[in-house]
C-alpha positions as CSV (number, residue, x, y, z in Angstrom):
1,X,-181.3,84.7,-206.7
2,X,-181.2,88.0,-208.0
3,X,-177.8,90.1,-207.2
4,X,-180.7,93.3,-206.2
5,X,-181.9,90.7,-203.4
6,X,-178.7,89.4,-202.4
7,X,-177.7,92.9,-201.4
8,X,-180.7,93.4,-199.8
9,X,-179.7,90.6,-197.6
10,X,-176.5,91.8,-197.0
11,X,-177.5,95.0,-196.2
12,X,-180.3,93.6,-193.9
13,X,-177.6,91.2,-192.2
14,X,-175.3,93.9,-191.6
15,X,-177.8,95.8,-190.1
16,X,-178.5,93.7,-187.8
17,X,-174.8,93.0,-186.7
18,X,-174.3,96.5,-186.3
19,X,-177.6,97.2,-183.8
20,X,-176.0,94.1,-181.7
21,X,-173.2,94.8,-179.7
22,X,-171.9,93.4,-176.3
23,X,-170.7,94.2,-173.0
24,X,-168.0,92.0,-171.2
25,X,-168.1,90.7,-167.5
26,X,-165.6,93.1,-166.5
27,X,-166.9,96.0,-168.3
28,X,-169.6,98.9,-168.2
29,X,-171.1,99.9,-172.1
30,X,-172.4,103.8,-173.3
31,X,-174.3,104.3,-176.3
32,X,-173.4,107.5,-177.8
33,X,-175.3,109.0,-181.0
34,X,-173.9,111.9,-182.6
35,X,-171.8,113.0,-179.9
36,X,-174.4,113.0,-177.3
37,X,-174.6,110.6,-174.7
38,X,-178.1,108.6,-174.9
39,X,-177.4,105.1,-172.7
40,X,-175.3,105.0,-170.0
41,X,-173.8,102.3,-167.3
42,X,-174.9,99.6,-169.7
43,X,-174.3,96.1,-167.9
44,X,-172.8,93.1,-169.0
45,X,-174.8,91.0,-172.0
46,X,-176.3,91.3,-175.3
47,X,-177.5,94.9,-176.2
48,X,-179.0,96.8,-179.2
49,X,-178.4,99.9,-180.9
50,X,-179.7,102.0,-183.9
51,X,-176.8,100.7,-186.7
52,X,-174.7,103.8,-188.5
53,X,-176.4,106.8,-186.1
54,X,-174.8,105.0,-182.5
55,X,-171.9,103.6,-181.2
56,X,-170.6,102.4,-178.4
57,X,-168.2,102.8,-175.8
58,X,-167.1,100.1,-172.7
59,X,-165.2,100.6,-169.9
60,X,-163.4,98.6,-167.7
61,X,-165.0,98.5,-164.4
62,X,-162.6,96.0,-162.4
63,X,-160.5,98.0,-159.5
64,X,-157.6,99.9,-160.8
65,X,-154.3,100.7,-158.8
66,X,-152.7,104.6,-158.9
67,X,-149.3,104.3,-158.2
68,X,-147.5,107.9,-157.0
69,X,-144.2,108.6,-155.8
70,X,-143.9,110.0,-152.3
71,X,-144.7,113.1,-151.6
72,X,-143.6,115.3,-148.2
73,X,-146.1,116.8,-145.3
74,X,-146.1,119.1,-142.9
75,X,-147.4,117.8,-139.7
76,X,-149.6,120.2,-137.0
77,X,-146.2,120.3,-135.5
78,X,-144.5,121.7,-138.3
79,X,-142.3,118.4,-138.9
80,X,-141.7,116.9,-142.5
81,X,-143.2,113.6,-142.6
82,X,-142.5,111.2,-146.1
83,X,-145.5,109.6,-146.9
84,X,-145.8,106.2,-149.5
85,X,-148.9,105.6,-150.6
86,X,-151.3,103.9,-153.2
87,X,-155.0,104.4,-154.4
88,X,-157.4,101.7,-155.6
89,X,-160.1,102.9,-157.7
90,X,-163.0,102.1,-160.2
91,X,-165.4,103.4,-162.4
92,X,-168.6,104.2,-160.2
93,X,-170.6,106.2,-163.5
94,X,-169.6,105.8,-166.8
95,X,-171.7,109.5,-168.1
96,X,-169.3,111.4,-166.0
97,X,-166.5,109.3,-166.2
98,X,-166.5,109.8,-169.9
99,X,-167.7,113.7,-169.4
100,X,-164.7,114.5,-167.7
101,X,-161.7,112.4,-168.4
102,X,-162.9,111.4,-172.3
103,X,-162.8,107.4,-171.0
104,X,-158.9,107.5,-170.7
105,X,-157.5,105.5,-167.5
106,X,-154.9,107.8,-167.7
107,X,-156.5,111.0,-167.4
108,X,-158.4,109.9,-165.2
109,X,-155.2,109.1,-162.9
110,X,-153.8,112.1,-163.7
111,X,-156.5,114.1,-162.0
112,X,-157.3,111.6,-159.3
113,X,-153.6,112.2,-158.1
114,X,-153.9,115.5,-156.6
115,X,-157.5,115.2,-155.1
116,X,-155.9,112.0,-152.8
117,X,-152.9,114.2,-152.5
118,X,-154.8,117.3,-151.2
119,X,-156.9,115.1,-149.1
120,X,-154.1,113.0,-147.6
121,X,-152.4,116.7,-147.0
122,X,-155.1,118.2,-145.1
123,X,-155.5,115.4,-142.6
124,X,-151.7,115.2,-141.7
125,X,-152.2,118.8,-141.0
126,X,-154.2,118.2,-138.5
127,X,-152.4,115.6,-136.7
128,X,-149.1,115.4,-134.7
129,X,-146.1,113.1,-135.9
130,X,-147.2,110.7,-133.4
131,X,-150.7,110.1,-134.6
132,X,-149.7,110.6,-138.0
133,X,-147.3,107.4,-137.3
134,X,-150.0,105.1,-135.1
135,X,-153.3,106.2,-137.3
136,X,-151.9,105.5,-140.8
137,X,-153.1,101.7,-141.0
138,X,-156.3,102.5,-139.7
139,X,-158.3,105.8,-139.0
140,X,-156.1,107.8,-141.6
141,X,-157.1,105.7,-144.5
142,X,-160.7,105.3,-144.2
143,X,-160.7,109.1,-143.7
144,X,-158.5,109.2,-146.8
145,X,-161.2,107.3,-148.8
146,X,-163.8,109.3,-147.7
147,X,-162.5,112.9,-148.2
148,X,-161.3,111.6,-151.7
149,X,-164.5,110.5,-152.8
150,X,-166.3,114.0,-151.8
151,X,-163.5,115.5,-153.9
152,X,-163.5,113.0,-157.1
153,X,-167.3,112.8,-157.1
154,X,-167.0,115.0,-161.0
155,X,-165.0,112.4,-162.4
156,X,-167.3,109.8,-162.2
157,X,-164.8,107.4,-160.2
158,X,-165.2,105.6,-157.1
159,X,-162.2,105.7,-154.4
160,X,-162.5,102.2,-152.9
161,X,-159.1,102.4,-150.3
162,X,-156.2,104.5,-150.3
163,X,-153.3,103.0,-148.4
164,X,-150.0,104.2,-146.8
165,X,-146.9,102.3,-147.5
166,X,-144.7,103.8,-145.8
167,X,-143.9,107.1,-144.1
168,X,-140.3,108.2,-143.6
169,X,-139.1,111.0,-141.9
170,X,-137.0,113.2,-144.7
171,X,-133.4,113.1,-143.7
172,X,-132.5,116.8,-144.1
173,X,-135.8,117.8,-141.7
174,X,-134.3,117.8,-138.8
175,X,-136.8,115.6,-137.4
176,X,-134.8,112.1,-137.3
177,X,-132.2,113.8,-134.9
178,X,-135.1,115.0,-132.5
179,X,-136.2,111.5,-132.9
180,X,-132.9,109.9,-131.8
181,X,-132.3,112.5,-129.0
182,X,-135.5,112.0,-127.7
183,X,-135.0,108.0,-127.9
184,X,-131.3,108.3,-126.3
185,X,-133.0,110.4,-123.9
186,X,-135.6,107.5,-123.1
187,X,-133.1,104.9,-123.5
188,X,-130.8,107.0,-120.7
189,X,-134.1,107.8,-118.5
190,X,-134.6,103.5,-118.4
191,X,-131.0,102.7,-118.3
192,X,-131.0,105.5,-115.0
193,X,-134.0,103.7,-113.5
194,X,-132.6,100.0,-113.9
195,X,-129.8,101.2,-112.3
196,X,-131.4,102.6,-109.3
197,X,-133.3,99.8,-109.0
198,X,-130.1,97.8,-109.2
199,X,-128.7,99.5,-106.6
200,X,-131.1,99.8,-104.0
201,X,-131.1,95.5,-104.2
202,X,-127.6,95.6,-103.9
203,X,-127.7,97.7,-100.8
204,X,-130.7,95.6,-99.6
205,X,-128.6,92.2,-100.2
206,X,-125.5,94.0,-98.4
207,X,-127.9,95.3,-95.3
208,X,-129.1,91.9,-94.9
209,X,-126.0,90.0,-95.1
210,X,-124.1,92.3,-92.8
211,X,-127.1,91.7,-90.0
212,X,-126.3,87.7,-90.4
213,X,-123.0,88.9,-89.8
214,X,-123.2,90.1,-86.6
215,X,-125.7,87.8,-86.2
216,X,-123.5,85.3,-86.5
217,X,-120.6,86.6,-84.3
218,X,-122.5,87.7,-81.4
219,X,-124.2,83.9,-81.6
220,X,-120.4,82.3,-81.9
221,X,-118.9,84.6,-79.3
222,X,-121.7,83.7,-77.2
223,X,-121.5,80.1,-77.8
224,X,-117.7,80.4,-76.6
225,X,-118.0,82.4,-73.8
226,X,-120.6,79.7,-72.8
227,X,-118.0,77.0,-73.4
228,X,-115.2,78.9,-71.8
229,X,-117.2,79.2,-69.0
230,X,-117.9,75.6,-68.7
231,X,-114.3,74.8,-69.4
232,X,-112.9,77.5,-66.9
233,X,-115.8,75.6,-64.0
234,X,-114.6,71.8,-64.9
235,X,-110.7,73.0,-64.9
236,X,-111.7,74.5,-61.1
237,X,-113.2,71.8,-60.1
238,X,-110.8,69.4,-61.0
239,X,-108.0,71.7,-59.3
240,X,-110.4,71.8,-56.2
241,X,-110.7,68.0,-56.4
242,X,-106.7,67.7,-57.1
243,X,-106.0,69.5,-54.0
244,X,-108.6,68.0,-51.7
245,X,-106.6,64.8,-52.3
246,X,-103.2,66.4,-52.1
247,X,-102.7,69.8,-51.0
248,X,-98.4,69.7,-51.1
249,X,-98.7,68.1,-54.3
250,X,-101.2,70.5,-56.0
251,X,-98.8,72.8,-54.3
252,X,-96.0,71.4,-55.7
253,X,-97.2,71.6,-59.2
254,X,-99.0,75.2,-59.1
255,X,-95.3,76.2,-58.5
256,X,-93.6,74.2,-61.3
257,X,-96.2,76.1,-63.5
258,X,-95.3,79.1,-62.0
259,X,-91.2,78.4,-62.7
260,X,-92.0,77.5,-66.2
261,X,-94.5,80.3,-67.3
262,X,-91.1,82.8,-65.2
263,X,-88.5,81.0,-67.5
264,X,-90.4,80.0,-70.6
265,X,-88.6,83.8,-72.5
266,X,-85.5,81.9,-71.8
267,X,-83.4,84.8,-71.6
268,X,-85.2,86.6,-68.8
269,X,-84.4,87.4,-64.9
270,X,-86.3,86.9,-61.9
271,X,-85.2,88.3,-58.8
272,X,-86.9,86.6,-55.7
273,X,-86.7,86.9,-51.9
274,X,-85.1,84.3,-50.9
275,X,-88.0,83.9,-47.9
276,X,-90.7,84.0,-51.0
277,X,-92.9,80.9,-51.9
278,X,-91.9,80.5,-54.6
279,X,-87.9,80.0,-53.1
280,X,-89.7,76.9,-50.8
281,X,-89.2,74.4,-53.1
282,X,-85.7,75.2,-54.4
283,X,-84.4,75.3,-51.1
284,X,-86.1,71.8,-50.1
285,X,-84.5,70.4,-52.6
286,X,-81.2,71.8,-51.5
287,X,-82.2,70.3,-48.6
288,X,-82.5,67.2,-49.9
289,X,-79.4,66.5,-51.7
């Protein structure tokens, strides 16, 4: 083979390499000729080009992660709030991706930073601490995403969710020792309450058991008076029946009762007449001896 038609093949074969180029799974191809922008948001496969006048340029496509350090937020009520968050994000068209960050990740970061930043600002603005707190997971971050795709719609880029991590309240605010005041406050308000509650059962409990109480007496003095009663009718009774049989002797022993509840201080006196009653029995048994 002639060396003239060898190159010829070359040349033809490297041609043809160069119109072929391909676009990976996880990317999106341009075709850019002379600095102009001809094909754009290429998909994955096999594609063709004009050799020498075009090239190429892929992007990756897969969901990216923005990464920014905390930044502080002035609530509708004025109060500092920390706020933690992160943005994922992917490229939604690759013509005004590459307009206007020139296909660098970076740049493209770099300017989708502020916009979620602005947009995360303006909503906490509008909210009190306390919403700001319950909303984050939830309401706040599907408004995030939604004012930060109006906002990033120039840079070709799609905001798919922009997450809170965290939100702190900034030490030298002021807010934290509202926030404790107000939770001792509570704390005090239930602690007040429980004990109320605590003692209004104790003075139920005492109420209750002090009515048993007397209950209680007024049924045992009742009980004994009852049994007194009985005791004072069987012990008259038997006296009645005592004397019915033996007058002298129930005499007899009335009076020794008598001389013994007299005498029973030991050291007292008792002056009697000597015609008195109780005198009869001494002096019969004077009598007697």
């Amino acid at each position: 083979m002639k060396p003239i038609t060898i190159a010829i093949v070359a040349l033809v074969v490297l041609l043809g390499l160069g119109s072929m180029f391909r676009v990976k799974e996880n990317e999106v191809g341009m075709v850019i000729q002379l600095g102009r922008i001809v094909r754009s948001d290429i998909d994955p496969g096999l594609h063709f080009k004009l050799p020498l006048v075009q090239s190429v340029l892929t992007f990756d496509r897969r969901i990216q992660t923005l990464e920014s350090a905390p930044e502080r937020y002035l609530t509708s009520e004025k109060k500092d709030v920390s706020v933690d968050f992160f943005v994922k994000w992917r490229v939604e068209d690759a013509r005004r991706y590459y307009t206007a960050t020139g296909g660098q990740a970076t740049d493209a970061m770099q300017r989708l930073d502020p916009v979620v930043k602005q947009a995360i600002r303006n909503e906490i603005n509008q909210r009190t601490l306390r919403e700001v707190v319950v909303d984050a997971r939830t309401n706040l971050s599907e408004r995030f995403v939604e004012v930060a795709n109006r906002a990033a719609g120039g840079l070709g880029i799609e905001v798919v969710d922009v997450r809170i991590k965290r939100i702190d309240l900034p030490e030298d605010s002021g807010v934290l020792d509202s926030v404790f005041r107000r939770m001792r406050a509570e704390r005090t308000r239930v602690a007040n309450e429980l004990r109320a509650e605590g003692d209004e059962i104790r003075q139920t409990i005492q109420s209750e058991a002090d009515r048993q109480r007397a209950v209680i007496l007024a049924e045992a003095e009742r009980d004994a008076q009852r049994l007194r009663g009985e005791g004072d009718a069987g012990a008259a009774e038997t006296y009645a029946q005592a004397y019915g049989q033996d007058p002298e002797f129930y005499g007899f022993y009335k009076s020794l009762e008598t001389y013994r509840e007299s005498f029973s201080g030991g050291g007292d006196v008792l002056v009697l007449d000597p015609d008195s009653e109780l005198m009869r029995y001494f002096e019969q048994a004077g009598q007697a001896r």
